[in-house]
DORO-971445 format. One record per residue (C-alpha): x, z negated, y negated. Coordinates in nm, 4 decimals, always signed. Each point is the difference from the previous one (the first is absolute). Example, Ala and Ser with C-alpha at 12.3 -4.5 7.8 and 13.67 -1.06 7.14 Angstrom:
% residues 2
<node <+1.2300, -0.7800, +0.4500>>
<node <+0.1370, +0.0660, -0.3440>>
This chain:
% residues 340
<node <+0.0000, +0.0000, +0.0000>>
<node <+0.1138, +0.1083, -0.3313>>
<node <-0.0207, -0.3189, -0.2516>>
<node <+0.0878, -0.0240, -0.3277>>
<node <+0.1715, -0.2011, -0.3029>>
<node <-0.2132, -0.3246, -0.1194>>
<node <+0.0405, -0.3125, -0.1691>>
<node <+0.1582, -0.3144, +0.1399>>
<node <+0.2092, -0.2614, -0.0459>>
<node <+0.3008, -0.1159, +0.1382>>
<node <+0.0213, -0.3156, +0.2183>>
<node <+0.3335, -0.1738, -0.0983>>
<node <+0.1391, -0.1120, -0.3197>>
<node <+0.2186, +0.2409, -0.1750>>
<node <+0.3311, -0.0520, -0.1992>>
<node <+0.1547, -0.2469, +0.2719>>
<node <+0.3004, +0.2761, +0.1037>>
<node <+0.1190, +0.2708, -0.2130>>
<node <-0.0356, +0.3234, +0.2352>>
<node <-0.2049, +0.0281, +0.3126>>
<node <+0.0788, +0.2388, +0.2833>>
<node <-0.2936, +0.1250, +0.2082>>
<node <+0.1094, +0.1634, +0.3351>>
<node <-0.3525, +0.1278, +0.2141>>
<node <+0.1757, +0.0469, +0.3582>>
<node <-0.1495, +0.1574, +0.2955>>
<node <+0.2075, -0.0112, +0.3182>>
<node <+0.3133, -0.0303, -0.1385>>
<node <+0.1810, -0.2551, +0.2237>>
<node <+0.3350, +0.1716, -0.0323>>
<node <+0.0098, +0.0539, -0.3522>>
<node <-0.0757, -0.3406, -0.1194>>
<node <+0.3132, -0.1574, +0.0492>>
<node <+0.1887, +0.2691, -0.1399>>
<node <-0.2037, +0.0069, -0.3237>>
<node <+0.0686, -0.3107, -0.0541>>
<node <+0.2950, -0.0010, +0.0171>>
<node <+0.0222, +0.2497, -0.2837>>
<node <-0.2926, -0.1336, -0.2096>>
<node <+0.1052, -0.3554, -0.0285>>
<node <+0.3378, +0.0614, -0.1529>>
<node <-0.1290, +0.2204, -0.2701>>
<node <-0.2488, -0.2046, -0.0728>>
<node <+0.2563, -0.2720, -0.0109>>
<node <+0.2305, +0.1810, -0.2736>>
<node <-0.3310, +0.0731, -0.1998>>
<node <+0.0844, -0.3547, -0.1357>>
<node <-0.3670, -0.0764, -0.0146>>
<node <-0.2697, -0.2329, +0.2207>>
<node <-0.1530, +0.2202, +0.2499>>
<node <-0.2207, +0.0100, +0.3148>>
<node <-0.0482, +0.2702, +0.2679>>
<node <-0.3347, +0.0245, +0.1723>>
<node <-0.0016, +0.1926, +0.3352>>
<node <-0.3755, +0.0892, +0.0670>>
<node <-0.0280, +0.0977, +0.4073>>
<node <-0.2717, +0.2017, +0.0019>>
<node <-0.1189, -0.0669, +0.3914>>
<node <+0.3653, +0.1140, +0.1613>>
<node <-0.0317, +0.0287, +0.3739>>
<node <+0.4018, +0.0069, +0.0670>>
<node <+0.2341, -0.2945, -0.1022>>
<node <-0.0602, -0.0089, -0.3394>>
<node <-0.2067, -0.3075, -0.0611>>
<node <+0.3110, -0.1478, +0.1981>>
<node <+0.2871, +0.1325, -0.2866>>
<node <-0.2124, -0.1004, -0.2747>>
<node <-0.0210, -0.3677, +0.1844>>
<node <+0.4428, -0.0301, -0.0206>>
<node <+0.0580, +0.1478, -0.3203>>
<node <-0.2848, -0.2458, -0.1136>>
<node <+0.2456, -0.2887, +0.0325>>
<node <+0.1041, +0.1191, -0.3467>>
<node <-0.2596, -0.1538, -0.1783>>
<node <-0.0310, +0.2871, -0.2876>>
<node <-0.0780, +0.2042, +0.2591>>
<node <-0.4090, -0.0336, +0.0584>>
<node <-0.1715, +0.1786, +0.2594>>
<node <-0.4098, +0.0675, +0.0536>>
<node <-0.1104, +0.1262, +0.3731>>
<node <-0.3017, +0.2048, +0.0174>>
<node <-0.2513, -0.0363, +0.2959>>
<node <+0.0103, +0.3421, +0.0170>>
<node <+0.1270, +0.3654, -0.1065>>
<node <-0.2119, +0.0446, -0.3753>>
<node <+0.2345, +0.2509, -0.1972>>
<node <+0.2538, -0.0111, -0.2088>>
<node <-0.1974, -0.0669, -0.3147>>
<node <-0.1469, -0.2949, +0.1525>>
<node <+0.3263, -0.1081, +0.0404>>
<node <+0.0948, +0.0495, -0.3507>>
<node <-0.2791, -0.2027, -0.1419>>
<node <+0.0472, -0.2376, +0.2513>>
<node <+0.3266, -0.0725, -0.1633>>
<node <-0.1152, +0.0586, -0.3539>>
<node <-0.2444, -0.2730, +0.0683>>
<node <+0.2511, -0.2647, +0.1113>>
<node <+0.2637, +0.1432, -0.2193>>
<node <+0.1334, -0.2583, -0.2617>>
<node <+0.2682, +0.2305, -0.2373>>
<node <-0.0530, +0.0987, -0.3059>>
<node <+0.1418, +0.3409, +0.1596>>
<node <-0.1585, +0.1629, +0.2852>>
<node <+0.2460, +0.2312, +0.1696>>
<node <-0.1467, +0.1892, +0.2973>>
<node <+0.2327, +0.1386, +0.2502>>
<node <-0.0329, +0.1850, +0.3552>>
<node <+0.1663, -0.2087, +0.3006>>
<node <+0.1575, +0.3088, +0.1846>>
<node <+0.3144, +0.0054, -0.1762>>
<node <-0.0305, +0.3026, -0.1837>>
<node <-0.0753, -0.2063, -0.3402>>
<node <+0.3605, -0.1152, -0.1543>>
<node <-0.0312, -0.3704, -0.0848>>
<node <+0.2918, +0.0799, -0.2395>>
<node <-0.2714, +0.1953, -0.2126>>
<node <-0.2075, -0.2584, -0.0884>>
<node <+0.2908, -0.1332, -0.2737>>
<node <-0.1182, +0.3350, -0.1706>>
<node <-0.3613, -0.0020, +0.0360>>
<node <+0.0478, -0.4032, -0.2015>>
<node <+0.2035, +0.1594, -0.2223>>
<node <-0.2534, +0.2624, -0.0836>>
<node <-0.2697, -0.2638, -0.0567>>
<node <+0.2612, -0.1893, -0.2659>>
<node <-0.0133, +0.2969, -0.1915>>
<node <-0.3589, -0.0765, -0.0659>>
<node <-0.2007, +0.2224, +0.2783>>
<node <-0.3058, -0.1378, +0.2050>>
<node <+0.0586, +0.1984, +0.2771>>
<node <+0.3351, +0.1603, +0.1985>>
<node <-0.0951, +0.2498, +0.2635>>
<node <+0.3040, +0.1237, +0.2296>>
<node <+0.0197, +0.3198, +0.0437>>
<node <+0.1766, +0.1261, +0.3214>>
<node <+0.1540, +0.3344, -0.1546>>
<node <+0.2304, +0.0406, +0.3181>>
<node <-0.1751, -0.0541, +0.2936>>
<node <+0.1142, -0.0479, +0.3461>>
<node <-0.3208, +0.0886, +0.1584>>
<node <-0.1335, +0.3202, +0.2329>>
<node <-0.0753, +0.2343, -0.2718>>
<node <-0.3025, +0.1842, +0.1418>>
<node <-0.1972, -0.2817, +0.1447>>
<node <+0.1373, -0.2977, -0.2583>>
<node <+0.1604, +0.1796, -0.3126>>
<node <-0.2338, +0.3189, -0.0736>>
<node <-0.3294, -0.1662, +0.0092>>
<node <+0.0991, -0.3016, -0.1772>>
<node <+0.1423, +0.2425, -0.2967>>
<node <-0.3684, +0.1811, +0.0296>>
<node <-0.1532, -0.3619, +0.0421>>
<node <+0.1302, -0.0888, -0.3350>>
<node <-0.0006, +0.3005, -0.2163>>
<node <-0.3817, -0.0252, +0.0669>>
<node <-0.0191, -0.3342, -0.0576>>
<node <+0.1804, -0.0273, -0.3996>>
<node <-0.2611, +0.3660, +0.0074>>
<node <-0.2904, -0.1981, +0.0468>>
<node <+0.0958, -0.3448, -0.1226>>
<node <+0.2082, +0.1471, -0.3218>>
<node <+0.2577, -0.2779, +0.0781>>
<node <+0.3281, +0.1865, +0.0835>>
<node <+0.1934, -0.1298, +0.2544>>
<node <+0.2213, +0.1418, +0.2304>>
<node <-0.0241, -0.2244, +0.3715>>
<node <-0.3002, -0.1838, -0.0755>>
<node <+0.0526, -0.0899, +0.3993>>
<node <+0.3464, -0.1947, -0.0521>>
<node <-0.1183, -0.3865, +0.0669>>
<node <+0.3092, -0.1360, -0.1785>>
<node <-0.1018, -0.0808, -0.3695>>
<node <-0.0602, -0.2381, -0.2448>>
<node <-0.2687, -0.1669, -0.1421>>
<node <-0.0656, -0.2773, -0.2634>>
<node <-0.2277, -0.1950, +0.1646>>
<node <-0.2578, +0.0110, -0.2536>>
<node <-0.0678, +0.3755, +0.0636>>
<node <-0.0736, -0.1048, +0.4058>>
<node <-0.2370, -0.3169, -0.1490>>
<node <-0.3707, +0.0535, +0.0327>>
<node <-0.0329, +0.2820, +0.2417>>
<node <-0.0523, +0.0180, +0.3924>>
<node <+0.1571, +0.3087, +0.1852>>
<node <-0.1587, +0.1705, +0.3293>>
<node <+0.0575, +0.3197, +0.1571>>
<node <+0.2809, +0.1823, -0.1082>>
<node <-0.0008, -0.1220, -0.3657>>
<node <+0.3265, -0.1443, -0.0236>>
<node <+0.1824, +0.3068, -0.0868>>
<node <-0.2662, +0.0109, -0.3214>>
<node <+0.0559, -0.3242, -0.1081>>
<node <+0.2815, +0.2301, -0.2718>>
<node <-0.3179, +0.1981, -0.0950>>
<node <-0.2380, -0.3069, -0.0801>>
<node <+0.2706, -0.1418, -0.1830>>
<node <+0.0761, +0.2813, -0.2203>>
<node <-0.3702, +0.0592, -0.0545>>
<node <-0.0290, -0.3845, -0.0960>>
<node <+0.2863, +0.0785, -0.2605>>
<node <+0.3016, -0.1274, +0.1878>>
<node <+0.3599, +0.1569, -0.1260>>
<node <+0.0654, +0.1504, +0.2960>>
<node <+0.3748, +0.2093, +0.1528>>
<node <+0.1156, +0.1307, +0.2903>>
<node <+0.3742, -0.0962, +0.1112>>
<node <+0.2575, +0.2484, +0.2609>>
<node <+0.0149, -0.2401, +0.3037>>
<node <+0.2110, +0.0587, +0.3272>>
<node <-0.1539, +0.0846, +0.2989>>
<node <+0.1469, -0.0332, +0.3572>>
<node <-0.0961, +0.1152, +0.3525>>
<node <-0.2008, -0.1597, +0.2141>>
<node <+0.2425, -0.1738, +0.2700>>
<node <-0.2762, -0.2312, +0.2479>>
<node <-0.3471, +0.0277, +0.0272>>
<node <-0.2165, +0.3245, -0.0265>>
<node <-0.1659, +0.0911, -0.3554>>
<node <-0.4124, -0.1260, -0.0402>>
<node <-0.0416, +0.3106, -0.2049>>
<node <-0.1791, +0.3659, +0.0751>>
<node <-0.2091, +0.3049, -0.1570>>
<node <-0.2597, -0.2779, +0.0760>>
<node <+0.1144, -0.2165, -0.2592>>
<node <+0.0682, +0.2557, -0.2929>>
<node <-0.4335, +0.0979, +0.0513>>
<node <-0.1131, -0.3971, -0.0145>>
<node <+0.2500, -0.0259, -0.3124>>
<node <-0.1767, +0.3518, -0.1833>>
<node <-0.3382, -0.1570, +0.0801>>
<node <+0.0692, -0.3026, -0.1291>>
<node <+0.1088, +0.1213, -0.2805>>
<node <-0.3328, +0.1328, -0.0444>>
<node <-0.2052, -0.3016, +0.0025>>
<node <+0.3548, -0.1397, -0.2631>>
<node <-0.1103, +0.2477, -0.2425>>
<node <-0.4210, +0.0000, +0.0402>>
<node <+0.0448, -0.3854, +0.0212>>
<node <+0.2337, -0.0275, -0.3622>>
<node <-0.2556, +0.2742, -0.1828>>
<node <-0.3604, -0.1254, +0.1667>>
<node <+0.0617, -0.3493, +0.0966>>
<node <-0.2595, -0.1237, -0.2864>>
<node <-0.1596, +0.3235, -0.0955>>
<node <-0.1144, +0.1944, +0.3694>>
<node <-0.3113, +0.1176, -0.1582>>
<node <+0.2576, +0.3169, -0.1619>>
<node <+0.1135, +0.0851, +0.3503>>
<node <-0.3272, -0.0356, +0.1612>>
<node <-0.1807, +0.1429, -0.3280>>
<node <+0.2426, +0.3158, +0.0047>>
<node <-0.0998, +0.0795, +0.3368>>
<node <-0.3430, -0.0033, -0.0356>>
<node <-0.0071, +0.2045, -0.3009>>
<node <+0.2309, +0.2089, +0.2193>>
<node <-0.2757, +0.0057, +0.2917>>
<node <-0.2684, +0.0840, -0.2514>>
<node <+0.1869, +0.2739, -0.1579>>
<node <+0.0694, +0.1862, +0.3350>>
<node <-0.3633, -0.0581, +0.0891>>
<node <-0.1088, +0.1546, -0.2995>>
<node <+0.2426, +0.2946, +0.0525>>
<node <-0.1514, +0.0244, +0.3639>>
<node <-0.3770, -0.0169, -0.1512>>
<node <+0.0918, +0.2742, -0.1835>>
<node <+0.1794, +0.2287, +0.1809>>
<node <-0.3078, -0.0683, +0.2722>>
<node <-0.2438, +0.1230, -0.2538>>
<node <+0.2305, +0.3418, -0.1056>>
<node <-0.0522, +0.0892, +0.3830>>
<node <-0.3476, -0.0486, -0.0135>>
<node <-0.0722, +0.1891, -0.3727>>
<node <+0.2791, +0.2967, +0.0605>>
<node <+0.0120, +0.0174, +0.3930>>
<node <-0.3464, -0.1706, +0.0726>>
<node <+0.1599, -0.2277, +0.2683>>
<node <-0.2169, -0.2856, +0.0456>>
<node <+0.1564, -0.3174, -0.0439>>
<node <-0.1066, -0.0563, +0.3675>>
<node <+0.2370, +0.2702, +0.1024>>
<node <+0.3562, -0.0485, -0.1259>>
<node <+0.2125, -0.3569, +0.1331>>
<node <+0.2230, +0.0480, -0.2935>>
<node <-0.0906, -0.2333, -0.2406>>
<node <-0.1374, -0.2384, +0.3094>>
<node <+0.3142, +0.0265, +0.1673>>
<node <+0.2598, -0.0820, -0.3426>>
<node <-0.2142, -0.2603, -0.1229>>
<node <+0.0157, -0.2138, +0.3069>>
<node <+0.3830, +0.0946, +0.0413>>
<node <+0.0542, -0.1030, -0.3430>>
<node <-0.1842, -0.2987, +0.0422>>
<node <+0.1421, -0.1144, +0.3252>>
<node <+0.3582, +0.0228, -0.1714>>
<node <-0.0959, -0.1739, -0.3104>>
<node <-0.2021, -0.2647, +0.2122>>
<node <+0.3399, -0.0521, +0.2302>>
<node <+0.2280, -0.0610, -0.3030>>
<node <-0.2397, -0.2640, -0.1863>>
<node <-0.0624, -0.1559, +0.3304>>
<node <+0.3908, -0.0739, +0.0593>>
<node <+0.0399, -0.1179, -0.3609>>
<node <-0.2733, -0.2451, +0.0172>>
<node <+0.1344, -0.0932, +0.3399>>
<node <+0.3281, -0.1042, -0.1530>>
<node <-0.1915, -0.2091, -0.2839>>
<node <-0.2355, -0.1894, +0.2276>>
<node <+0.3722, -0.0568, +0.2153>>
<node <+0.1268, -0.1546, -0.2929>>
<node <-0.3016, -0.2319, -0.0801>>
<node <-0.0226, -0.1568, +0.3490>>
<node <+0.3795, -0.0356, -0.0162>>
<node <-0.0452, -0.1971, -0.3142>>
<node <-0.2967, -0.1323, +0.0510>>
<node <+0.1035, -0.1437, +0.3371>>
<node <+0.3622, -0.1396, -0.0944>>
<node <+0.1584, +0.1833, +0.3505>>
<node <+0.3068, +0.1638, +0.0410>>
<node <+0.1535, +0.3026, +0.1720>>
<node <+0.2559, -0.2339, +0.1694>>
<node <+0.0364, -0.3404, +0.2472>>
<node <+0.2387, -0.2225, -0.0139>>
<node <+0.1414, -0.1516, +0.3136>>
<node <+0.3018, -0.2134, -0.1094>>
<node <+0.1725, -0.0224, -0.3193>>
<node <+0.3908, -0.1123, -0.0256>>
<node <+0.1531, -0.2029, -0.3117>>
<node <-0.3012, -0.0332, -0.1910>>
<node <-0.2030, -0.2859, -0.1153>>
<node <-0.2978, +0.0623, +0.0269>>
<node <-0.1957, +0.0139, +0.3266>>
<node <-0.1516, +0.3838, +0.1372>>
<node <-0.3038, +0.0336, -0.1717>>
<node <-0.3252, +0.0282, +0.2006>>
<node <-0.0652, +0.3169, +0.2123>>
<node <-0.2681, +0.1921, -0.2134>>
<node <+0.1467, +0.3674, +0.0951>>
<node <-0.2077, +0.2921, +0.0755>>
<node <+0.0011, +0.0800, +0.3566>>
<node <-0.0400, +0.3609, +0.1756>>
């Protein structure tokens, strides 16, 4: 199910650590160790308080294991999911429990440089909201990874009139008052840029190394690149409709009209020129219902994803379940997740 960027609120207190690293992992046993081993020192010569939040989003390997022993750093914090929810689940997860007054996402598969995130800090000290990496040499297959991510986000600064360049690179930075009252579901992590920019965030993109994939097999596909265009959809109907659908639904009835009309008439030049009974010809039968069952299909799914939203909201639940949380205070909050 496609979902779709909403109000929330966090659940921690902010401001306690300087910079907080959020790291959604799904089986990733044998990267965890190494990443760490790499993350902690340059957090280390950041010279600032820090955290890093590993969110396991339902691993079925060794990975809930890992996060356990490189818990016994205490900066280290860890969240296990019941189950497999998605990535972006996994990023608000850690958004929620985040305490930083920087948010800095990163992938767990070692092809993020920890060494990067100095920049992406420095970037925000020059006065920017938001620091999106941008992978400019990547070390991935170029026809099933590269290609359609390049097409992926041409069409998406197209359509959202936000230029970026690797709107799918995780590792950026936020100030964690652009993440504060929203919820993410679906894909809508990769937006979160967008909604910023739209919400009048300074916003820049930063070069950031890129590295091949050395354990594990890659979560993306073709798959992924169609639920990120359709969300994008609901993004942009959602930012211009969200408190005025009557224009969208108003347009296309006025649309529906007008083609009816244009059918009515074109039904009544057979009959007057070519004295075809109206009886006779399935024309204007056959593109009024067509055009009807299309426009009928699109409002449907838009409405859908409002009434989604409202018994989100309305209900308090969320996309993901906690099991077991390491190195934080506060207990697992109460199960309310949706389940299939």
């Amino acid at each position: 199910m496609t979902l779709l960027l909403t109000p929330g609120s966090a659940t921690t207190d902010m401001g306690t650590v300087s910079v907080s690293v959020l790291i959604p992992v799904y089986n990733e046993e044998d990267n965890i160790a190494p990443l760490c081993g790499r993350l902690i020192p340059a957090l280390d010569g950041l010279g600032r308080s820090f955290e890093v939040i590993f969110v396991n989003d339902g691993s079925t390997d060794g990975t809930e294991a890992e996060l356990q022993r490189v818990a016994s750093d205490s900066r280290i914090r860890v969240i296990n999911f019941r189950r497999n929810v998605g990535q972006t689940a996994a990023m608000m997860a850690g958004i929620d429990h985040a305490r930083g007054d920087v948010i800095v996402p990163m992938d767990g598969d070692l092809q993020n440089d920890p060494q990067d995130i100095a920049g992406l800090l420095a970037k925000l000290d020059e006065g920017y909201d938001v620091v999106s990496g941008w992978r400019a040499d990547r070390q991935d297959g170029f026809l099933l990874r590269t290609l359609p991510s390049k097409m992926a986000n041409k069409l998406i600064s197209t359509i959202s009139g936000v230029k970026l360049n690797d709107y799918g690179c995780t590792l950026k930075a936020y100030r964690r008052q652009m993440l504060q009252g929203y919820r993410l579901y679906g894909e809508m992590h990769r937006f979160v840029p967008i909604y910023a920019r739209w919400q009048g965030a300074k916003l820049t993109e930063m070069p950031v190394r890129h590295h091949p994939r050395r354990h594990g097999q890659s979560k993306y596909g073709l798959e992924r690149v169609l639920k990120v265009v359709l969300d994008l959809v609901v993004v942009k109907f959602l930012t211009q409709y969200e408190t005025k659908p009557i224009y969208i639904f108003g347009f296309a009835g006025l649309m529906f009209m007008g083609l009816s009309v244009l059918a009515g008439i074109y039904a009544i030049y057979l009959k007057l020129v070519d004295g075809i009974s109206f009886i006779l010809t399935p024309l204007p039968l056959l593109v009024t219902m067509g055009l009807v069952t299309g426009v009928m299909c699109i409002l449907m799914g838009l409405l859908a994803e409002l009434l989604v939203r409202i018994y989100f909201e309305s209900q308090g639940k969320s996309h993901y379940s906690i099991k077991t949380m390491l190195n934080f205070d506060e207990p697992p909050p109460v199960d309310r997740s949706i389940r299939d």
